[in-house]
C-alpha positions in Angstrom: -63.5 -46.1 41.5 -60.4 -44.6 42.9 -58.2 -42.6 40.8 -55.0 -43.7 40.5 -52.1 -45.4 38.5 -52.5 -48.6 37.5 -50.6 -51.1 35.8 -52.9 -53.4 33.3 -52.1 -56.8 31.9 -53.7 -58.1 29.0 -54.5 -61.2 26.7 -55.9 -61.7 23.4 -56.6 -65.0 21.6 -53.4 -65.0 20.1 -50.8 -62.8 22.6 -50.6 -60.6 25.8 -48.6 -57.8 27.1 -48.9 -54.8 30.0 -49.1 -51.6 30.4 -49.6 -48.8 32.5 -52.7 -46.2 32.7 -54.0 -43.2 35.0 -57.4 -42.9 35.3 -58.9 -39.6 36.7 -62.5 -39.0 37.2 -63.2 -41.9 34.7 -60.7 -40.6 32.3 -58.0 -43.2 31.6 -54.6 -42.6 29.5 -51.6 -44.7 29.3 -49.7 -47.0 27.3 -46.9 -49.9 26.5 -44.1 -50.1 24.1 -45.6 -49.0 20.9 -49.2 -47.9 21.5 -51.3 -45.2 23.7 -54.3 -45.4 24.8 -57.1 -42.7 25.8 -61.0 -43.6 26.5 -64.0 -42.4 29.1 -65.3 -45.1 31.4 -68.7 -44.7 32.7 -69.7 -46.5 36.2 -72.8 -47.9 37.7 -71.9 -49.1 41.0 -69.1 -51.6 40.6 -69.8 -52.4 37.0 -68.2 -50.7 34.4 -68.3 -49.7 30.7 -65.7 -48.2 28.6 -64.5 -47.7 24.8 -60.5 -47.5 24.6 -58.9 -45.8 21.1 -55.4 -47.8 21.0 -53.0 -45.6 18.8 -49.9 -46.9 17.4 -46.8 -44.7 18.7 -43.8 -46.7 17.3 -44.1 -47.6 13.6 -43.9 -51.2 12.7 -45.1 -52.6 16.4 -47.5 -55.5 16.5 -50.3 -55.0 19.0 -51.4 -58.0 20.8 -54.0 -58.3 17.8 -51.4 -58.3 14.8 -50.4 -55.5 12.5 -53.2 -53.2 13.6 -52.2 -49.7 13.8 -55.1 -48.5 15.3 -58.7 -49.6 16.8 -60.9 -49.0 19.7 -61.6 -51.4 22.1 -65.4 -52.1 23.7 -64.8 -53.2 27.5 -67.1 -54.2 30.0 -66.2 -55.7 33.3 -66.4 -54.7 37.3 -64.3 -53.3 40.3 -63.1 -55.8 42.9 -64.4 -55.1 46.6 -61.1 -54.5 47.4 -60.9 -51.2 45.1 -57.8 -52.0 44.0 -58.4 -54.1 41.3 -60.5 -53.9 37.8 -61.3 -56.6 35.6 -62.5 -56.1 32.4 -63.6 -58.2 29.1 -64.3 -57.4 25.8 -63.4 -57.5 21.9 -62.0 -54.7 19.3 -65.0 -52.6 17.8 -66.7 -54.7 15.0 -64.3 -57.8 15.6 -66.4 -60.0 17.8 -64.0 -62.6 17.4 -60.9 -60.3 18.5 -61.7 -60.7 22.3 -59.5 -59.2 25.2 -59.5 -60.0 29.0 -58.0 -56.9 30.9 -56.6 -56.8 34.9 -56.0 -53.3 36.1 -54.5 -52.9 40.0 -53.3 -49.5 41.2 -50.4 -48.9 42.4 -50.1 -45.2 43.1 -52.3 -42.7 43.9 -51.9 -39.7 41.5 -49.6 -36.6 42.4 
């Protein structure tokens, strides 16, 4: 994986939205409008895990899963060939039924 900035789009089962993280040596931080988010992914090859704590910054926002105002995300998903682009699935911790597809493409290298 490439460290970089990316900018993420996301859907649940009831919304979507975008953002924008960094990741350095599998370290990812970034955000959107009213939350932030922080989380370590680990890497075999092209396949990736990662668990994402989404923080509510902005009092009152609606995530893309409702009134939360926080929860961590379980992800699991794969780096295109191209090294550009991630893909990633998953649901909110202990909410099977709260899933989440993510899309990840960088845009910058870091400075």
């Amino acid at each position: 994986m490439i460290d970089g900035l990316y900018a993420v789009e996301f859907r649940t089962n009831n919304d979507h939205g975008n953002g924008i993280i960094s990741i350095t040596d599998g370290s990812i931080n970034g955000g959107d409008s009213g939350y932030y988010y922080q989380g370590k992914l680990t890497q075999d090859g092209k396949s990736m895990k990662l668990k994402l704590a989404v923080r509510q910054y902005v009092a009152g926002f609606v995530s893309a899963f409702g009134t939360i105002g926080q929860f961590t995300l379980e992800l699991e998903g794969r780096e295109h060939d191209d090294e550009i682009t991630i893909q990633l699935h998953g649901n909110v911790e202990g909410a099977f039924e709260q899933k989440i597809n993510i899309t990840a493409k960088r845009i910058q290298p870091l400075v």
